[in-house]
C-alpha positions in Angstrom: -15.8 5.1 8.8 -15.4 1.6 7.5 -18.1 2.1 5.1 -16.8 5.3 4.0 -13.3 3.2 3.1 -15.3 0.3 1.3 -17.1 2.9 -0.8 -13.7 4.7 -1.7 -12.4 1.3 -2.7 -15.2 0.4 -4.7 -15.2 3.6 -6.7 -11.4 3.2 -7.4 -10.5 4.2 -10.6 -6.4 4.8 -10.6 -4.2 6.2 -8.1 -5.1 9.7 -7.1 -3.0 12.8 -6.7 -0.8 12.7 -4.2 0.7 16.1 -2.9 3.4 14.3 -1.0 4.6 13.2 -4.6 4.1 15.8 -7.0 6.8 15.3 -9.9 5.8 13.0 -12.8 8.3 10.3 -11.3 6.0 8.1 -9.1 8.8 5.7 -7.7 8.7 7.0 -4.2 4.8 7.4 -4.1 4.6 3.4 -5.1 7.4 2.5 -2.6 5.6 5.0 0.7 2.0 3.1 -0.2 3.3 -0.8 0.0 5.3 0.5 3.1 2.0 2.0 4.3 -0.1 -1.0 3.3 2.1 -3.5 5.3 2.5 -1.1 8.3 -1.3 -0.5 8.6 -1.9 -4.6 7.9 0.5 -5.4 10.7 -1.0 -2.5 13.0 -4.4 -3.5 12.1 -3.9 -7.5 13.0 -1.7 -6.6 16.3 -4.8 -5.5 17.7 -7.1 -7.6 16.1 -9.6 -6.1 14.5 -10.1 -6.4 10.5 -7.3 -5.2 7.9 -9.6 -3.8 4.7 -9.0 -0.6 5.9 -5.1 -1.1 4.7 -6.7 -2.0 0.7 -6.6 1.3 -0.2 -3.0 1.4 -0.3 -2.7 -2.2 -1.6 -4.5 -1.1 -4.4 -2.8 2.4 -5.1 0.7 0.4 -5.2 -0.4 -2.3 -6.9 -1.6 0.6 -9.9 1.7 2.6 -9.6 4.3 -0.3 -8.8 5.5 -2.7 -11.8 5.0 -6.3 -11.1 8.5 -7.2 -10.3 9.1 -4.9 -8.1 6.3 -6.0 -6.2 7.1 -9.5 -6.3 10.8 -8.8 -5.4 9.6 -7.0 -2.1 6.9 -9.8 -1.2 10.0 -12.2 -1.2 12.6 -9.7 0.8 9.7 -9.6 3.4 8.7 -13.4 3.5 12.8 -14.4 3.5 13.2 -11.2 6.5 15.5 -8.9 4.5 13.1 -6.3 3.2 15.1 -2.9 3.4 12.3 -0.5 4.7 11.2 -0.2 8.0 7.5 -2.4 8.5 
């Protein structure tokens, strides 16, 4: 399965179609995959084994999400006060 991620990431192109998202208006989609990237991190590293798994929604929010958005949320969750549920 691992493999099967690593050769998903390594084709990666651009965000793919989400049906879970489907109006032009992407703002939820980037928000739901850096919630789901630091869910699946934390997850992951509870149990100990290895987080690349998680890169596939690391790199789908870091093609759909401006910059500073981004950078405002790794703050909010390093200072504790990140609204969403990780």
């Amino acid at each position: 399965m691992a493999d099967a991620i690593d050769e998903k990431i390594k084709n990666y192109r651009t965000a793919p179609f989400d049906s879970r998202f489907p109006n032009t208006n992407q703002t939820r989609n980037c928000y739901q995959n850096y919630l789901d990237f630091h869910r699946c991190s934390k997850a992951l590293s509870s149990k100990g084994q290895e987080t690349s798994p998680c890169e596939w929604y690391k790199r789908v929010y870091k093609s759909l999400c401006p910059v500073s958005w981004v950078e405002k949320w790794d703050t909010q969750v390093e200072d504790g006060n990140f609204p969403g549920k990780i």
